[in-house]
MMTF fields as JSON, N, C-alpha, C and O atoms, coordinates in Angstrom:
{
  "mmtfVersion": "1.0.0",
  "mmtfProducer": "UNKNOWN",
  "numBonds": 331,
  "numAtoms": 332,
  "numGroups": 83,
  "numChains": 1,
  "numModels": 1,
  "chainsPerModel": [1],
  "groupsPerChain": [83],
  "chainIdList": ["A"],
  "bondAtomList": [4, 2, 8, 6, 12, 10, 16, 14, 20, 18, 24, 22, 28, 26, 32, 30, 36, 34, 40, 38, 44, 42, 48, 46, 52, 50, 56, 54, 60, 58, 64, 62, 68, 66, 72, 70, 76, 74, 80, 78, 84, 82, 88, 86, 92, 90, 96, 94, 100, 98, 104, 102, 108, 106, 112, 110, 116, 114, 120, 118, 124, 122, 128, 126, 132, 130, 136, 134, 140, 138, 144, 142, 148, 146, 152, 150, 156, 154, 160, 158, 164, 162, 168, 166, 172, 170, 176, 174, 180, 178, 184, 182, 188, 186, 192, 190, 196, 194, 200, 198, 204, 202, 208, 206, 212, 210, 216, 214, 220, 218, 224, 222, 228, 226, 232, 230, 236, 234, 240, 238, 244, 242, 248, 246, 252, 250, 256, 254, 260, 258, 264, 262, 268, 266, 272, 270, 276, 274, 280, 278, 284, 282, 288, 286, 292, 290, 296, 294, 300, 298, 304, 302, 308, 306, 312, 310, 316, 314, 320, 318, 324, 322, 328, 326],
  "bondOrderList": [1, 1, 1, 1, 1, 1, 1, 1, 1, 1, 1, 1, 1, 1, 1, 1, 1, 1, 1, 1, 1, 1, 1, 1, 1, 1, 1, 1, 1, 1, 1, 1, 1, 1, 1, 1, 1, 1, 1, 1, 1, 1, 1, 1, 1, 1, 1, 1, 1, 1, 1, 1, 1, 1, 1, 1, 1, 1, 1, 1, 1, 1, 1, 1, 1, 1, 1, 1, 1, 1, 1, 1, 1, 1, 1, 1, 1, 1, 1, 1, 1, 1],
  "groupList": [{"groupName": "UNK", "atomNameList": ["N", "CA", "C", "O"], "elementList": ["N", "C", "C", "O"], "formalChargeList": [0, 0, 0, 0], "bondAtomList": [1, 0, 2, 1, 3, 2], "bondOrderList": [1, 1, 2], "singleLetterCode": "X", "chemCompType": "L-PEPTIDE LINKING"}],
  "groupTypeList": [0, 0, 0, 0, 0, 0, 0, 0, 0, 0, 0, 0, 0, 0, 0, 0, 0, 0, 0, 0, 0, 0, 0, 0, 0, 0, 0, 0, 0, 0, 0, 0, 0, 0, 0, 0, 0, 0, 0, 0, 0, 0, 0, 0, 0, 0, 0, 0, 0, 0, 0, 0, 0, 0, 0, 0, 0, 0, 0, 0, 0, 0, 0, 0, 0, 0, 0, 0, 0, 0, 0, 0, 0, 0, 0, 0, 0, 0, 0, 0, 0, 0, 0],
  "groupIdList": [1, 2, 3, 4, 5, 6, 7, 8, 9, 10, 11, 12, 13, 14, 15, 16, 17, 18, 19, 20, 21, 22, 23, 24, 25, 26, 27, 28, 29, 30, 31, 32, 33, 34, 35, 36, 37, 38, 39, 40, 41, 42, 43, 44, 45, 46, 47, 48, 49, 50, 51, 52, 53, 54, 55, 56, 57, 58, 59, 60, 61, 62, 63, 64, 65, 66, 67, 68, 69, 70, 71, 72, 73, 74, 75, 76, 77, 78, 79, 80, 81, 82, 83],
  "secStructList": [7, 3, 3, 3, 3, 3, 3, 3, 3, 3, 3, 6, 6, 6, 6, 3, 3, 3, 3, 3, 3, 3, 3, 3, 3, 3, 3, 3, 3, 3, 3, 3, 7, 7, 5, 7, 7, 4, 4, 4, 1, 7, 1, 5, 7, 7, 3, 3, 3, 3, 3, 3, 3, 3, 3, 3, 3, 3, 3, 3, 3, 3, 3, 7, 1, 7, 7, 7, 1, 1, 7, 7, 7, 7, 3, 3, 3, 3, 3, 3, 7, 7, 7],
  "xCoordList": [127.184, 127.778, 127.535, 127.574, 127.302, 127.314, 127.034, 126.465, 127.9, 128.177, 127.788, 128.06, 127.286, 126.751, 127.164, 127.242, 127.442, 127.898, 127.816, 128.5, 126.795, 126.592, 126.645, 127.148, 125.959, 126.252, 124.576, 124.02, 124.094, 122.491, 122.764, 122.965, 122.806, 122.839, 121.21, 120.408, 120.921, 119.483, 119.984, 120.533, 119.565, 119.232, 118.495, 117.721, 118.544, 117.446, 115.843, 114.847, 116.143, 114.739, 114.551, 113.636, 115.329, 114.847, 114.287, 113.188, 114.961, 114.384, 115.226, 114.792, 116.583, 116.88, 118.014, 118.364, 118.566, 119.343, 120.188, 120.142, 120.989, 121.858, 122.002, 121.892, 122.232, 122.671, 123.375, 122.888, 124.667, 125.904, 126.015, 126.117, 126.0, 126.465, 127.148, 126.978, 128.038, 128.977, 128.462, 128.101, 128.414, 127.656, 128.431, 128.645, 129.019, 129.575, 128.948, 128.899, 128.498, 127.553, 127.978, 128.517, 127.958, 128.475, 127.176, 126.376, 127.126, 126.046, 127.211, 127.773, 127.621, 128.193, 126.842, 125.613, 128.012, 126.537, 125.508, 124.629, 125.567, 124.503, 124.584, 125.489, 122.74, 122.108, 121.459, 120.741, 121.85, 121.188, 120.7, 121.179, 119.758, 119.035, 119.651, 119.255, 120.913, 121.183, 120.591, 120.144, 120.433, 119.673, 121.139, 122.311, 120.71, 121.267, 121.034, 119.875, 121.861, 121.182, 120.108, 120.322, 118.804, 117.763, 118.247, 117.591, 119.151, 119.982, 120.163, 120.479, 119.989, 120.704, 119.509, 119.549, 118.162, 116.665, 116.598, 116.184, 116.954, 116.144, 116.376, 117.245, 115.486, 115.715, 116.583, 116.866, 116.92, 117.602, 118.104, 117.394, 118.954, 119.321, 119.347, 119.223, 119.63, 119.755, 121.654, 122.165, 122.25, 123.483, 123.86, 123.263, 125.356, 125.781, 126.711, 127.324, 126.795, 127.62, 128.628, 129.602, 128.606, 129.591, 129.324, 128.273, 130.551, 130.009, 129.837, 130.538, 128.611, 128.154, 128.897, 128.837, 129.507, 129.724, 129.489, 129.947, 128.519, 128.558, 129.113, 129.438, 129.304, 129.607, 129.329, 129.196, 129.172, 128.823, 128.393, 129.02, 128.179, 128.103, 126.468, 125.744, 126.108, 124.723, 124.699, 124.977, 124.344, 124.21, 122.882, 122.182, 122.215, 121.057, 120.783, 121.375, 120.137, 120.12, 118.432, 117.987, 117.801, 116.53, 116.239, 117.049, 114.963, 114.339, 112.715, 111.785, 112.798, 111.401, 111.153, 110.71, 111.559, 111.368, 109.91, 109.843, 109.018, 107.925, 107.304, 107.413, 106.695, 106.304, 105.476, 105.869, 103.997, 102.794, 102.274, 102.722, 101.154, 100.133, 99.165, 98.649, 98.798, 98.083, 98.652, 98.205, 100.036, 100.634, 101.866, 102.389, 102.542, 103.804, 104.525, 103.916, 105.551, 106.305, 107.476, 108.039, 107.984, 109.026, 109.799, 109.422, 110.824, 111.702, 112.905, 113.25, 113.343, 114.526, 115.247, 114.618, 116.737, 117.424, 117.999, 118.207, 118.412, 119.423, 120.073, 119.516, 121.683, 122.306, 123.095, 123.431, 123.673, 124.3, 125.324, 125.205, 126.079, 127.237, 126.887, 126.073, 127.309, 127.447, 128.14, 128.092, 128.941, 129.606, 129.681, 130.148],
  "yCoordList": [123.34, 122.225, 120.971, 121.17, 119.776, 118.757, 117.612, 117.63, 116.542, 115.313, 113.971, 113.862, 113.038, 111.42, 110.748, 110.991, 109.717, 108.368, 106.885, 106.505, 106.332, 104.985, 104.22, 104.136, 103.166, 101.234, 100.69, 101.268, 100.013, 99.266, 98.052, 97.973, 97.11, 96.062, 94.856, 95.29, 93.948, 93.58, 92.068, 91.702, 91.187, 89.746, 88.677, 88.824, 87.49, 86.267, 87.112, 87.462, 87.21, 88.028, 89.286, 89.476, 89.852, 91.36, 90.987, 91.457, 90.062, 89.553, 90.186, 90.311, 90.619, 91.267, 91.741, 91.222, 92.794, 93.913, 94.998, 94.847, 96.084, 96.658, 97.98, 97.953, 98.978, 100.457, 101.334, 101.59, 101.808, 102.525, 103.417, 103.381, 104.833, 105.977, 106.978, 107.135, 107.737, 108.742, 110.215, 110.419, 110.922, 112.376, 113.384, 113.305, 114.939, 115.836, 116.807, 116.685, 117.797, 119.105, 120.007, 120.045, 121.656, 122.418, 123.466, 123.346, 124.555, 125.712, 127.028, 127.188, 127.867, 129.157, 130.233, 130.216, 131.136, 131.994, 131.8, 132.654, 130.9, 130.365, 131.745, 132.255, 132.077, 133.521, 132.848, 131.85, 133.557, 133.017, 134.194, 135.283, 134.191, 134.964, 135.301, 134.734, 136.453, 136.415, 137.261, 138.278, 137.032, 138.366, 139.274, 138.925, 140.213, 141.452, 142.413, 142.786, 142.756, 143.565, 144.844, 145.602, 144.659, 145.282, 147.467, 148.379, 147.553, 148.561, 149.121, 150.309, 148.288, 148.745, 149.244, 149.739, 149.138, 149.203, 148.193, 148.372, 146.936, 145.66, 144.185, 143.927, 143.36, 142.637, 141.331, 140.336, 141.515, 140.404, 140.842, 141.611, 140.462, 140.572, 139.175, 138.1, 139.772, 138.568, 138.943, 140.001, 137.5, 138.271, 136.653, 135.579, 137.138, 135.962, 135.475, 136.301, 134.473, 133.164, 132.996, 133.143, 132.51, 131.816, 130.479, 130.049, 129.971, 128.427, 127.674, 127.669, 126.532, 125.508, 124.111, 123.704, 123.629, 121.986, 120.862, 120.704, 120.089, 118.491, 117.687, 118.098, 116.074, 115.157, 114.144, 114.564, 112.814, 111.828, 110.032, 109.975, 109.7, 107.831, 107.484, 108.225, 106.67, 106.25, 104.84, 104.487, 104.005, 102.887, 101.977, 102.315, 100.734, 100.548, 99.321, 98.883, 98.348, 97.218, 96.414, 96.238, 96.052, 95.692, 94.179, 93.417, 93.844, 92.566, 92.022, 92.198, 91.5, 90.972, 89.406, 88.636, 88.844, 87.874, 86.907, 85.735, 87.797, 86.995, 87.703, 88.832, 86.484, 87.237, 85.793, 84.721, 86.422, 85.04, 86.291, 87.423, 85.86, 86.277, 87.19, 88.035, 87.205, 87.873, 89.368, 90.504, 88.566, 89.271, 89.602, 88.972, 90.636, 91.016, 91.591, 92.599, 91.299, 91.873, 92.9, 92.452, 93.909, 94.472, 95.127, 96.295, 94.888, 95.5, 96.261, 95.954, 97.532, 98.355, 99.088, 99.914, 98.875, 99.211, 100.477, 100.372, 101.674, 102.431, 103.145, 103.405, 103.349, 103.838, 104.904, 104.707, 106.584, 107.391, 108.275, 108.6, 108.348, 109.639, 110.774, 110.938, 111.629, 113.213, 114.103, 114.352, 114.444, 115.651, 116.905, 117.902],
  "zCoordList": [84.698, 84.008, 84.838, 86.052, 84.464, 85.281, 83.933, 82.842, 84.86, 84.367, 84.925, 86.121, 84.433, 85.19, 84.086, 82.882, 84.904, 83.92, 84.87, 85.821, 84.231, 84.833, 84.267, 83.146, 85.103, 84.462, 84.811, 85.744, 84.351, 84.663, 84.132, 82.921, 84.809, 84.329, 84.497, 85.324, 84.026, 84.22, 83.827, 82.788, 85.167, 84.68, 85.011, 85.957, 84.394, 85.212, 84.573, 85.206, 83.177, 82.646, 83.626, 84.426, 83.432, 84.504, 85.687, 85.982, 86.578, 87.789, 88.916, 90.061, 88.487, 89.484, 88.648, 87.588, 89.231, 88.601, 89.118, 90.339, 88.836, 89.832, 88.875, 87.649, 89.557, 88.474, 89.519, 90.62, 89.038, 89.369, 88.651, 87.425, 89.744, 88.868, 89.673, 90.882, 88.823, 89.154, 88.838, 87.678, 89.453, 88.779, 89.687, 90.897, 88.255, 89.753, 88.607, 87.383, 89.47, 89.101, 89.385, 90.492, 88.231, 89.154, 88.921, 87.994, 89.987, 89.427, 89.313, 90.397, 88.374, 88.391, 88.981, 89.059, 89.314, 90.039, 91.394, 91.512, 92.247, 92.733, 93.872, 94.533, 93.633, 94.147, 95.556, 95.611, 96.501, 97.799, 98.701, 98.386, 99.862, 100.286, 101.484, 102.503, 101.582, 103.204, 103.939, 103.408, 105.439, 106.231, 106.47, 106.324, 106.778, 107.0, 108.382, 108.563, 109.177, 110.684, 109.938, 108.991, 110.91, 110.306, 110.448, 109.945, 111.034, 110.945, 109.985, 110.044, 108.419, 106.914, 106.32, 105.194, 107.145, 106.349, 105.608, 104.463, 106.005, 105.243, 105.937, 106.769, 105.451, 106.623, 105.991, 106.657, 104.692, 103.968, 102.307, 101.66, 101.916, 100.181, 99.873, 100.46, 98.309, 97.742, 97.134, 96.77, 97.27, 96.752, 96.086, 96.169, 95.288, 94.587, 95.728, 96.404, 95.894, 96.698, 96.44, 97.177, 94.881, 94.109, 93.322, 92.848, 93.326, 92.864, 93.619, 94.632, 93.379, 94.041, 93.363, 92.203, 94.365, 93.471, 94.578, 95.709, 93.732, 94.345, 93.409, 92.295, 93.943, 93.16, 94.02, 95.17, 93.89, 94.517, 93.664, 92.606, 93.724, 94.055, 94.188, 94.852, 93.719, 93.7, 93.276, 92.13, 94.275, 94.135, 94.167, 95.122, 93.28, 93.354, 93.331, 92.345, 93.92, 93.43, 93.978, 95.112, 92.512, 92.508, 92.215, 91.687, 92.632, 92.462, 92.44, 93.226, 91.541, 91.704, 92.081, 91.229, 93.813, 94.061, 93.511, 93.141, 93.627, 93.335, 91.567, 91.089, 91.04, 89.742, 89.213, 88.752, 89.567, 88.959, 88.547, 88.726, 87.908, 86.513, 87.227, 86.495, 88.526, 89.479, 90.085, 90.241, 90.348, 91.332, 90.957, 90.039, 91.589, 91.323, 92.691, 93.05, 93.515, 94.217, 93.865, 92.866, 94.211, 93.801, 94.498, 94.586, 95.103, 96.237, 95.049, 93.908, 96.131, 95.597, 96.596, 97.257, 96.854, 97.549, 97.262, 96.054, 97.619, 97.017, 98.501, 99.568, 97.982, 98.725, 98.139, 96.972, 98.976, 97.624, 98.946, 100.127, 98.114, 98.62, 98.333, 97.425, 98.894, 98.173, 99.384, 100.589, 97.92, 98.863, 98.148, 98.699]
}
């Protein structure tokens, strides 16, 4: 199951702009590879974990300082949480 919900906003003709988002995810089941003492005759399984959950913050903010007919500049910042 997992959920996001953001914001994008764009201005100055799409010259510079910003996008915010919230997202929490879950996985049921998540299958992972553990080792095992080679004692059991193997050197690893695969077994279920459990559930996996993140959620976190994503922040963005873009620009196009320069913009002639030739040329184009384009810088983009992003910064994000997660836990």
């Amino acid at each position: 199951m997992s959920f996001e919900v953001g914001w994008e906003t764009k201005m100055y003709e799409n010259r510079l702009g910003f996008d915010v988002s919230y997202y929490n995810n879950t996985i049921k089941g998540q299958i992972a590879k553990m080792d095992v003492p080679t004692s059991t005759g193997a050197r690893n399984i695969w077994q279920n974990v459990g559930d996996l959950n993140n959620y976190g913050i994503e922040a963005a903010i873009y620009a196009t300082p320069i913009a002639q007919r030739d040329f184009e500049w384009n810088i983009r910042g992003t910064i994000a949480h997660n836990r």
